[in-house]
C-alpha positions in Angstrom: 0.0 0.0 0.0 1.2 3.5 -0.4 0.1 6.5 1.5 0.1 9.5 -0.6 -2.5 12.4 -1.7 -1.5 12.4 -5.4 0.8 10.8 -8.2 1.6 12.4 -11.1 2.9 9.4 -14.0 5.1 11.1 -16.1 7.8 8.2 -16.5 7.7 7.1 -20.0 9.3 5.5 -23.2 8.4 9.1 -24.8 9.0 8.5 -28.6 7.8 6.7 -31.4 11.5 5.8 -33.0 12.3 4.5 -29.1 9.1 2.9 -29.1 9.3 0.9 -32.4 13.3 -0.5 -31.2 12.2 -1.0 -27.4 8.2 -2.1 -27.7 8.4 -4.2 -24.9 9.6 -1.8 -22.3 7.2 0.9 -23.9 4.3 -1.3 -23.1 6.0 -1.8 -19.7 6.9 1.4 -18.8 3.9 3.3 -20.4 1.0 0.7 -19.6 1.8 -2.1 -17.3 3.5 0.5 -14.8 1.3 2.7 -14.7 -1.9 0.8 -14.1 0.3 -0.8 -11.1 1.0 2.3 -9.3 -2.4 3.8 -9.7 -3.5 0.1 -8.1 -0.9 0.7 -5.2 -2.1 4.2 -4.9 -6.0 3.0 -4.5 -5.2 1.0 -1.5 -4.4 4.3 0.5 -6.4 5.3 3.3 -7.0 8.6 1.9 -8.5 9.5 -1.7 -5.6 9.5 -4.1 -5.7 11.8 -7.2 -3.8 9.8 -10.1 -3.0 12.0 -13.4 -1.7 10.3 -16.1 0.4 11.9 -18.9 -1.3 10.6 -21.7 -1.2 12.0 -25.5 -3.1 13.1 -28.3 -1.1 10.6 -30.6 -4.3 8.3 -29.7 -6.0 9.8 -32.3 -3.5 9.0 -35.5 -5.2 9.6 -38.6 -8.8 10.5 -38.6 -9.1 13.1 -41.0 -9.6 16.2 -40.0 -12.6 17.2 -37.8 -11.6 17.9 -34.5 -11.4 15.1 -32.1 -13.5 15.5 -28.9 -12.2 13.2 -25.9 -14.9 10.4 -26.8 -14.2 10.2 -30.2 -12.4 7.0 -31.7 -8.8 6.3 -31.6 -7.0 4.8 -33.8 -3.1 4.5 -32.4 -0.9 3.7 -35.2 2.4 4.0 -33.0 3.8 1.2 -29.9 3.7 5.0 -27.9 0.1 5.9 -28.8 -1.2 2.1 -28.0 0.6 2.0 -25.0 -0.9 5.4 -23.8 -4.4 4.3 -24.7 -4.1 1.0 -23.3 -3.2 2.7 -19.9 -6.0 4.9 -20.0 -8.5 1.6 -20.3 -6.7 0.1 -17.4 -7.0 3.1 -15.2 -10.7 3.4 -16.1 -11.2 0.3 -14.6 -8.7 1.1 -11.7 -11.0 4.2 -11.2 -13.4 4.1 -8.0 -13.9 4.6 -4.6 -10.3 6.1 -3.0 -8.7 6.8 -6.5 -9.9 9.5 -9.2 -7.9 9.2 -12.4 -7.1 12.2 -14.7 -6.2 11.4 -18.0 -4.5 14.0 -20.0 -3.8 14.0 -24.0 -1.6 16.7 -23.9 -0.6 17.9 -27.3 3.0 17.8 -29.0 5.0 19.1 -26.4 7.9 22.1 -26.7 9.6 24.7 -25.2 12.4 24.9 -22.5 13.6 22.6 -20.3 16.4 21.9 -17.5 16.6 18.9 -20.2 15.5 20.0 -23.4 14.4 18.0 -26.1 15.4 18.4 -30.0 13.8 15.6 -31.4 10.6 17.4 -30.7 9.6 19.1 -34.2 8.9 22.2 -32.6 12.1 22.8 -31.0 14.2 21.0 -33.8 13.0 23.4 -36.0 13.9 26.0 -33.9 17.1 25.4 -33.2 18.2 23.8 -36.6 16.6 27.4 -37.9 19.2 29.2 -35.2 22.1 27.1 -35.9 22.1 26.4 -39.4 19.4 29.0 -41.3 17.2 26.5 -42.5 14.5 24.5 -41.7 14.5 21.3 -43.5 10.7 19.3 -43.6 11.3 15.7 -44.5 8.0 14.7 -45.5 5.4 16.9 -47.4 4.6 19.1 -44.4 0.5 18.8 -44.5 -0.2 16.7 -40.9 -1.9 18.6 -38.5 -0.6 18.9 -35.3 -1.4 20.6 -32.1 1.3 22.0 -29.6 1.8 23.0 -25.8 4.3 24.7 -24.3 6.2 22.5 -21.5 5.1 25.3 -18.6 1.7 25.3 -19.6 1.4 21.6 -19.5 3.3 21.9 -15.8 0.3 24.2 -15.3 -2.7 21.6 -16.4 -1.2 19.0 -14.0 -1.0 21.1 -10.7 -4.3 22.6 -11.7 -5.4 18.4 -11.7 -4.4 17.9 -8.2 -7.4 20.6 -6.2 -9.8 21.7 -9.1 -13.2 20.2 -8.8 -14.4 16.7 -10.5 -17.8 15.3 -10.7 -15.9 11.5 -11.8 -13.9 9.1 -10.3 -12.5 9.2 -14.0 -12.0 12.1 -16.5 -10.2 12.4 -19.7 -9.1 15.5 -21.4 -7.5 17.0 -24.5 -4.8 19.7 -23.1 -4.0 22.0 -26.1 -5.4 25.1 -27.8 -6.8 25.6 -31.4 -4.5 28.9 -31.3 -1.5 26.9 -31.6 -2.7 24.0 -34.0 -0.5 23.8 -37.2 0.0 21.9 -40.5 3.6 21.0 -40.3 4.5 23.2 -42.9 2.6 25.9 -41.6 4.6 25.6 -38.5 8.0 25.5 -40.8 6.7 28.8 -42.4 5.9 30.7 -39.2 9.1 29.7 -37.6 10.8 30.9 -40.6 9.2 34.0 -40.4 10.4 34.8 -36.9 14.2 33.6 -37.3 14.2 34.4 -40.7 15.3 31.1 -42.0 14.8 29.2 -45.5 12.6 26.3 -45.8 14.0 23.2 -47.6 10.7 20.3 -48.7 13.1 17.8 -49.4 9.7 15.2 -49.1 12.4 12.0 -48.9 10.1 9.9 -46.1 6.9 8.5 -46.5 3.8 10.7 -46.0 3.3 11.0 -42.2 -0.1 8.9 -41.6 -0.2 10.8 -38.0 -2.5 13.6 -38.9 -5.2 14.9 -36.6 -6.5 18.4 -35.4 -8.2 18.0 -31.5 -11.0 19.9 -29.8 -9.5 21.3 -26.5 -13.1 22.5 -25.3 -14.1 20.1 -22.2 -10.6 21.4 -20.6 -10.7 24.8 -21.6 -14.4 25.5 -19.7 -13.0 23.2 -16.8 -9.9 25.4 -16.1 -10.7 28.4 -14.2 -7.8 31.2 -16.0 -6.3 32.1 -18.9 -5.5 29.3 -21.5 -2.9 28.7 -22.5 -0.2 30.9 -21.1 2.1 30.6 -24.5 2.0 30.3 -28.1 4.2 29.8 -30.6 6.4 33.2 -30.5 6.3 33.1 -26.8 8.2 29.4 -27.1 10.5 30.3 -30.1 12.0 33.5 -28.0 12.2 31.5 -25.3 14.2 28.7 -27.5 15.9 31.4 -28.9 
């Protein structure tokens, strides 16, 4: 048993290259783990608020209306199954000592004491910074919504008093503000670092494609949403 008033489960195998080459600890890490805890964390003698780090990558391709929280998924990557399949096993973990936040944050960027370039955001960024150019590998037309680290660091202390009517809740944690076609976000980034764009289109068409309707969370949270856009993050990158 554990004795705690919240958990946060950030730990994660957090890519889709990392999670095609290690699938079994992805499953581990991002599923099996995770359902565990939330099962130790229900056996406390106190009501335990779990949030789960989850992901919009649930959605894959499914054209382009905007995908409300109870809207099919369709995973296409070992990350996105993994994420989905821990939100099933928390909804049934769910119940009387343990209330389970679920949160599908969008494509994360921005600044950290450990930053990450492999996010496209912040690759494109920097690589516009360090080299003048922004290079898109694929034909630049997925959809993708962004968040800025902080305000995600905002959603999940906001999790841990605000008010819930269930013992389990999902939400889509993003804004249409900052929603972009890749190319689109190549372009604006250009605009602000004044950087060429190169379409060298040498990959396959990116099947992960979806735009994501951030309402439920947006009337939930009591403040201004979200704190920072795209020029906010670039300067800070910058």
């Amino acid at each position: 048993s554990i004795n705690t008033d919240f958990c946060i489960y950030l730990a994660a195998v957090s890519n889709d290259p990392m999670g095609a080459k290690f699938s079994d600890h992805t499953y581990l890490v991002n599923e099996y783990e995770a359902i565990r805890i939330a099962q130790l964390c229900k056996s406390s003698q106190r009501e335990v608020r779990f949030i789960l780090a989850s992901s919009c990558s649930v959605y894959g391709s499914l054209g382009d209306h905007a995908k409300v929280e109870s809207d099919q998924v369709q995973p296409i990557t070992d990350y996105a199954k993994s994420k989905i399949n821990a939100e099933l096993g928390l909804k049934e973990v769910a119940g009387k000592n343990l209330k389970v936040i679920c949160l599908r944050f969008a494509t994360a960027c921005g600044v950290s004491r450990s930053t990450r370039l492999d996010l496209v955001l912040n690759d494109f960024v920097i690589t516009a910074l360090t080299t003048g150019k922004i290079e898109i590998l694929s034909d630049g037309m997925p959809w993708r919504p962004f968040i800025n680290i902080k305000d995600m660091a905002e959603s999940m202390q906001y999790c841990l008093s605000a008010p819930l009517e269930n013992s389990f809740e999902v939400f889509n944690v993003g804004s249409k503000v900052f929603t972009f076609r890749i190319k689109e976000l190549a372009e604006r980034i250009s605009d602000l670092t004044n950087a060429n764009i190169s379409i060298e289109n040498t990959n396959a068409a990116d099947s992960r494609s979806y735009t994501v309707d951030f309402t439920k969370f947006k009337s939930w949270y009591k403040g201004q949403w979200p704190s920072y856009l795209l020029e906010d993050t670039v300067e800070e990158l910058s």
